[in-house]
N, CA, C and O of each residue as an XYZ file, in Angstrom:
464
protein
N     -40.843     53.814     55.188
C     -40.912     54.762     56.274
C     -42.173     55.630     56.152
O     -42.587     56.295     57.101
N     -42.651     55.605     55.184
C     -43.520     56.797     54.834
C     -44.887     55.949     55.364
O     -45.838     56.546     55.868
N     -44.859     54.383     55.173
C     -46.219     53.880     55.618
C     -46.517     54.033     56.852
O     -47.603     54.402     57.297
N     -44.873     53.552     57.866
C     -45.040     53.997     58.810
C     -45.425     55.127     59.350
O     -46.331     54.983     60.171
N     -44.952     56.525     59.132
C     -45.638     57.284     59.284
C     -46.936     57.782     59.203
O     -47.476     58.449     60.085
N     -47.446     57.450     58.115
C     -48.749     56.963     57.530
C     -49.766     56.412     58.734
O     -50.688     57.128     59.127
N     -49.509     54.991     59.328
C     -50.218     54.284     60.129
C     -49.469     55.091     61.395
O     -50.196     54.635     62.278
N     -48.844     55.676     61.879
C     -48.562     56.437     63.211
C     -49.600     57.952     63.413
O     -50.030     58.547     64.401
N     -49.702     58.156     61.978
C     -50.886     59.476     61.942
C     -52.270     58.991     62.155
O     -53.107     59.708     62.703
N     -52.584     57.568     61.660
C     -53.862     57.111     61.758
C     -53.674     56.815     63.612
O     -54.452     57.420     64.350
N     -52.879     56.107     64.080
C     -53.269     55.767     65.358
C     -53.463     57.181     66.032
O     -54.511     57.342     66.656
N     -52.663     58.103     65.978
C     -52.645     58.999     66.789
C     -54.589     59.543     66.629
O     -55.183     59.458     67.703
N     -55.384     60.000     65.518
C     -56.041     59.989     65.147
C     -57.085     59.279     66.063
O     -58.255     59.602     66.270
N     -56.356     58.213     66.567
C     -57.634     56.851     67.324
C     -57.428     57.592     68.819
O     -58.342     57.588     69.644
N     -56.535     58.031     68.999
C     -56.244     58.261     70.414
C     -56.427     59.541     70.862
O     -56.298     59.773     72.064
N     -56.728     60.478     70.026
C     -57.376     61.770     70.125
C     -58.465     61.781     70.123
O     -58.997     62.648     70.817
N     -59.541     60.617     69.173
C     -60.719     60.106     69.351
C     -61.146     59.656     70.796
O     -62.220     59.866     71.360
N     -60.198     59.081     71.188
C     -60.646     58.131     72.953
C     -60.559     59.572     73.787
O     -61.432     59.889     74.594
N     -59.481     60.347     73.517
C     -59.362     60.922     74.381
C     -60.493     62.017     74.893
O     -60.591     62.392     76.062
N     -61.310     62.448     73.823
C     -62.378     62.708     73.920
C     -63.781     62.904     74.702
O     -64.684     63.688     74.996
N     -63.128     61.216     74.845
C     -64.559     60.316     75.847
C     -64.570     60.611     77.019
O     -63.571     61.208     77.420
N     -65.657     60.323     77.999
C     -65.113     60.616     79.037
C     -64.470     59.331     79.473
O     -64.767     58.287     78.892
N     -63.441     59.347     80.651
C     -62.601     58.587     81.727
C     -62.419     58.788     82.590
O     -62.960     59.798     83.041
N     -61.467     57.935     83.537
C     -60.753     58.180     84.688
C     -59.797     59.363     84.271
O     -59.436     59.597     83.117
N     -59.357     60.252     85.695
C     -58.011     60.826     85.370
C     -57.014     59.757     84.569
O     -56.372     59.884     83.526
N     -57.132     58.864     85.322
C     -55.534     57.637     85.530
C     -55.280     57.281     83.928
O     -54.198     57.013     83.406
N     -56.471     57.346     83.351
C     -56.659     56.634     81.893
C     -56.517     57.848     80.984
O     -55.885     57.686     79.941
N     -57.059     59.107     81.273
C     -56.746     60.198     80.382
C     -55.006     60.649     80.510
O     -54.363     60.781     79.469
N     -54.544     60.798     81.456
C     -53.409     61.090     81.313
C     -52.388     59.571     80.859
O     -51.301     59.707     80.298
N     -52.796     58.587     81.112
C     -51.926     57.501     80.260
C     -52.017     57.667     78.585
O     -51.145     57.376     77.766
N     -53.247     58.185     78.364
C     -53.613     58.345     76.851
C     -52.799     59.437     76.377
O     -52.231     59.364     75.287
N     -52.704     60.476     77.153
C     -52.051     61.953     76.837
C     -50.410     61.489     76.552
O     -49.704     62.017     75.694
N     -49.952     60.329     77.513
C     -48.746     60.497     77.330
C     -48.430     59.563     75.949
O     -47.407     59.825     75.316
N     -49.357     58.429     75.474
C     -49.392     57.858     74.087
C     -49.442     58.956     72.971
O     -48.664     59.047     72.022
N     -50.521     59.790     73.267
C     -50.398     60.915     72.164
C     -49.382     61.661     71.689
O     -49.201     62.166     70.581
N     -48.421     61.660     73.176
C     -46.964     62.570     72.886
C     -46.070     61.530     72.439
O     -44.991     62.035     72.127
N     -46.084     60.601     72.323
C     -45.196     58.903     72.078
C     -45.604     58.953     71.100
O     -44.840     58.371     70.330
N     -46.940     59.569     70.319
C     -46.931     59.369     68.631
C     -47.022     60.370     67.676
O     -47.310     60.323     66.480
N     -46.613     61.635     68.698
C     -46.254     63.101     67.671
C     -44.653     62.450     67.892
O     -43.960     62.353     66.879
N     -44.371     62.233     68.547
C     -42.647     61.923     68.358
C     -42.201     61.124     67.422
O     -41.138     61.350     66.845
N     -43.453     59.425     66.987
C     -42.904     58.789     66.750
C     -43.003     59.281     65.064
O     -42.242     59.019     64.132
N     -44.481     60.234     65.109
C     -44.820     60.171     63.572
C     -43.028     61.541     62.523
O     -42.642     61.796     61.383
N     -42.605     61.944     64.141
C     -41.245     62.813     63.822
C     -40.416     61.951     63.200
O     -40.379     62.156     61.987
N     -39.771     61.109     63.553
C     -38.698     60.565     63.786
C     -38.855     59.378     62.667
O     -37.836     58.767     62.344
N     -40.515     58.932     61.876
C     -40.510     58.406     60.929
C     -40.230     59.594     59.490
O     -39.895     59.414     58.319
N     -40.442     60.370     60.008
C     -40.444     61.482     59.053
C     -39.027     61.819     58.846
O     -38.683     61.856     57.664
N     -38.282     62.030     59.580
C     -36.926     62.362     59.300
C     -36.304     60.965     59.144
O     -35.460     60.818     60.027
N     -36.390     60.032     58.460
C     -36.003     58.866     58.607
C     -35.575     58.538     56.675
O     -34.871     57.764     56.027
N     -36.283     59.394     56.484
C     -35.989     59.144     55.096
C     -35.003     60.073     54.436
O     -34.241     59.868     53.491
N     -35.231     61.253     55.248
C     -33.773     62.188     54.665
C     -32.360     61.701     55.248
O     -31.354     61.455     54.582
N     -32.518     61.610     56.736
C     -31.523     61.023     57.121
C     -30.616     59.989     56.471
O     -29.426     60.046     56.781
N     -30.957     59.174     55.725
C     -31.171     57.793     54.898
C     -29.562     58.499     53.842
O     -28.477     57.917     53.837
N     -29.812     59.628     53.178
C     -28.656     60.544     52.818
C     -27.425     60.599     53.587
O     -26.434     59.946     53.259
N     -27.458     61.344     54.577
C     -26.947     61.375     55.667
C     -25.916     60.287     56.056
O     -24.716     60.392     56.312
N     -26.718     59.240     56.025
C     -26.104     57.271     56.851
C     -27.276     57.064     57.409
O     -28.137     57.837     57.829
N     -27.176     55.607     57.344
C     -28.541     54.991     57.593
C     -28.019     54.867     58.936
O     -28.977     54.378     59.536
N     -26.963     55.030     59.881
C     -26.542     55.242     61.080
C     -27.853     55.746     61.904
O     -28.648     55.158     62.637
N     -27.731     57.060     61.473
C     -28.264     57.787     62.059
C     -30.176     57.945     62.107
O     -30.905     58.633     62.821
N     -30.514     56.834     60.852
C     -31.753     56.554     60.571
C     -32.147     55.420     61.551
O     -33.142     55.536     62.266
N     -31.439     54.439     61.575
C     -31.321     53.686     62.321
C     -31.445     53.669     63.622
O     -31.936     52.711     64.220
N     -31.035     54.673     64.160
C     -31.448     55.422     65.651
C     -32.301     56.056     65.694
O     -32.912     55.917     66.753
N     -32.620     56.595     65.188
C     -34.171     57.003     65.102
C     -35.056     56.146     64.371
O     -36.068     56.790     64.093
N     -35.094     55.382     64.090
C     -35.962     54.114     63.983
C     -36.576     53.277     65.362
O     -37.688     52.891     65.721
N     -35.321     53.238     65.858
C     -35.509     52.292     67.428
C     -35.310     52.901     68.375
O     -35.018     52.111     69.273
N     -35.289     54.495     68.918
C     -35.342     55.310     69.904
C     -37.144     55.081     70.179
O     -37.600     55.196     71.316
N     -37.957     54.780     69.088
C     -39.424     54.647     68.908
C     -39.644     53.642     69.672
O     -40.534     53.934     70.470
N     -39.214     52.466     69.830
C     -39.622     51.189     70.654
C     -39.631     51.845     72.073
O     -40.723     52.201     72.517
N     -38.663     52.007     72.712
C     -38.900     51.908     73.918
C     -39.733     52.698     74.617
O     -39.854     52.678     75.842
N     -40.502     53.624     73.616
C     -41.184     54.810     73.723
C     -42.626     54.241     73.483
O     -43.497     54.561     74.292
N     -42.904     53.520     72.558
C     -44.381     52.844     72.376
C     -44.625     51.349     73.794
O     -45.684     50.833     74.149
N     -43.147     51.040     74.298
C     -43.139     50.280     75.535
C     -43.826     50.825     76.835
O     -44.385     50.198     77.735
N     -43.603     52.331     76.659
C     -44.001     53.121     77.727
C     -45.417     53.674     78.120
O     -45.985     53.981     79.168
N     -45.783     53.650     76.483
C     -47.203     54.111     76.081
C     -48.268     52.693     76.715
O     -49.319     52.691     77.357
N     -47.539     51.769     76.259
C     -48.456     50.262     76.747
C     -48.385     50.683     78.187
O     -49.335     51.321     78.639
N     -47.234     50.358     79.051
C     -47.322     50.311     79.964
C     -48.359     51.233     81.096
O     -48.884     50.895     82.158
N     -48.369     52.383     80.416
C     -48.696     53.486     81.254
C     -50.719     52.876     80.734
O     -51.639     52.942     81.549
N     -50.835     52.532     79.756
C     -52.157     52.089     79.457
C     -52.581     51.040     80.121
O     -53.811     51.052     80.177
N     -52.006     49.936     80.768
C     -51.944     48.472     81.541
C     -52.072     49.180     83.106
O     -52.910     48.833     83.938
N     -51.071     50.221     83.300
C     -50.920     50.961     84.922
C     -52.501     51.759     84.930
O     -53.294     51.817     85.869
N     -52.611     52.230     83.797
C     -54.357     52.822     84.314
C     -55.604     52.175     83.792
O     -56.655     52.740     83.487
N     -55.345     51.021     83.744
C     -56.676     49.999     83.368
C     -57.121     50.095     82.202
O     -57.945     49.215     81.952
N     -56.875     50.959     81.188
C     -57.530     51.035     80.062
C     -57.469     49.966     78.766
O     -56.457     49.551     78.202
N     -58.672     49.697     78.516
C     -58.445     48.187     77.712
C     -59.337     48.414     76.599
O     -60.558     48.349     76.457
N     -58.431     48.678     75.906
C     -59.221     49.231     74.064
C     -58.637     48.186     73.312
O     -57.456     48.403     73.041
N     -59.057     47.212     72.928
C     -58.452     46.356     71.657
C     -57.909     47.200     70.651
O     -56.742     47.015     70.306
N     -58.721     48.275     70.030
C     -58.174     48.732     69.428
C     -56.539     49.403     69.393
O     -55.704     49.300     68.495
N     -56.468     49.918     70.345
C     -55.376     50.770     71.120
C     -54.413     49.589     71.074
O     -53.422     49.926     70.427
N     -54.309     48.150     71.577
C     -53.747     47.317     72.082
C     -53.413     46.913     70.092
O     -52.231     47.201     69.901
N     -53.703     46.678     69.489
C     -54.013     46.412     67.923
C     -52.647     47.236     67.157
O     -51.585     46.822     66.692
N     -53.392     48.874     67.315
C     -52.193     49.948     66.519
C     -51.121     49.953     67.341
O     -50.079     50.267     66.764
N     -51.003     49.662     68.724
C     -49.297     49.341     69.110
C     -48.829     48.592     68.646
O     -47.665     48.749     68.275
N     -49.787     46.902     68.346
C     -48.749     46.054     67.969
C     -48.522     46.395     66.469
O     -47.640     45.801     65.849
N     -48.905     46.861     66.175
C     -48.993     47.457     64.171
C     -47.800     48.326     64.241
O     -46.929     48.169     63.386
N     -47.638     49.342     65.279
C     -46.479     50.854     65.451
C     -45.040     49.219     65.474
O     -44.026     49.055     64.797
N     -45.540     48.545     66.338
C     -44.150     47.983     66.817
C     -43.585     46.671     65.527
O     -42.532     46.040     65.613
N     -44.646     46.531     64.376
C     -44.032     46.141     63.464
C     -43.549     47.004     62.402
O     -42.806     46.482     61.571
N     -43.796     48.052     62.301
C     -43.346     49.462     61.461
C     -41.943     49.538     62.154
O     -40.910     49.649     61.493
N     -41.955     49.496     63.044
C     -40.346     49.923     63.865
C     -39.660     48.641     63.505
O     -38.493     48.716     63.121
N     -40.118     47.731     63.566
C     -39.282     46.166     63.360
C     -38.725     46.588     62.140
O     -37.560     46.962     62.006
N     -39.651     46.515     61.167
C     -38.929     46.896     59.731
C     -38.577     48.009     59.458
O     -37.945     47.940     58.404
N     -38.646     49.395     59.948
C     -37.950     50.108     59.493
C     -36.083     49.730     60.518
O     -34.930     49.969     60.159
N     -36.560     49.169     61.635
C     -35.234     49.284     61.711
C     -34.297     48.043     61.256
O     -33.117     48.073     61.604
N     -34.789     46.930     60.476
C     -33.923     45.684     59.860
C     -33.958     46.807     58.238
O     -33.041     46.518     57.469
N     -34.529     47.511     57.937
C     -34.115     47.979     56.231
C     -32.793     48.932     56.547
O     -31.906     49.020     55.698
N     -32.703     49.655     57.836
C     -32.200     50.814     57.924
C     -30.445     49.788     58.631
O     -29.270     50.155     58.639
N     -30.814     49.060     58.899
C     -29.812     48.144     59.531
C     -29.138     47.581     57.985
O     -28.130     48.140     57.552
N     -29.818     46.387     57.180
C     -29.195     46.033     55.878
C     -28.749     47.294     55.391
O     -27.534     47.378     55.571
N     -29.388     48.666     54.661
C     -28.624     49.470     54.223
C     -26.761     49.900     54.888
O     -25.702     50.137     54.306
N     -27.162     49.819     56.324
C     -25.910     49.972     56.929
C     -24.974     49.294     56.729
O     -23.832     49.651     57.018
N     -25.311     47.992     56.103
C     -24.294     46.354     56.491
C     -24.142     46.552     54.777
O     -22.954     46.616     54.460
N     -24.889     46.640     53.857
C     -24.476     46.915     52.556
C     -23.461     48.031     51.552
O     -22.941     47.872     50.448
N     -23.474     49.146     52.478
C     -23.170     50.162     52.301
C     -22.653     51.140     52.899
O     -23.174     52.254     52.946
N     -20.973     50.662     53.711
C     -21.222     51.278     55.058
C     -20.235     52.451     54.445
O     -20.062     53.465     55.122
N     -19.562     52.306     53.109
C     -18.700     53.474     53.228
C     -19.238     54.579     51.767
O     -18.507     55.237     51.027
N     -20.835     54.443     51.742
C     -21.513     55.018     51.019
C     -22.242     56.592     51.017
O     -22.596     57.364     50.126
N     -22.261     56.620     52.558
C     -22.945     57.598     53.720
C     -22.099     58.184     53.819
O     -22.088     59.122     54.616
């Protein structure tokens, strides 16, 4: 969880960089709303490890509340034309961090359910 977070601080990092540049409105505010899709996501990797105490239940949902949220970030980037390989790169990177944090946070659940 912590890498993830890790690589969610670096992208955000890339996207405060673009945002910078100049653009279209259409493309700055699609970027603005990625930026808020990765102060959330770099949250929710962060509490992912205390939670873990807690029940991996509840880690677990906040693991994959993140997908449909980095779905939105693409989309809204595809709706305003903006075409950064890079950008297109650290989503698919965010969306394998979420894959595995949410199959570890899932086995902990299936191993250990009356542990939590």
């Amino acid at each position: 969880m912590k890498l993830g977070a890790a690589n969610v601080k670096a992208t955000l990092n890339v996207y405060d960089e673009i945002t910078k540049k100049p653009g279209s409105p259409q493309a700055l505010k699609a970027l603005n709303c990625c930026v808020e899709t990765y102060k959330y996501a770099i949250l929710s990797f962060e509490m992912v490890s205390s939670e873990l105490v807690e029940g991996p239940q509840t880690a677990n949902y906040d693991v994959a509340v993140i997908g449909p949220e980095i779905a939105n970030c693409e989309k809204e980037l595809i709706d305003a034309k903006v075409k950064n390989p890079r950008l297109l790169a650290r989503n698919q990177f965010m969306k394998y961090y979420i894959e595995m944090g949410y199959e570890i946070t899932s086995t902990l659940e299936l191993e250990n359910p009356n542990e939590y």
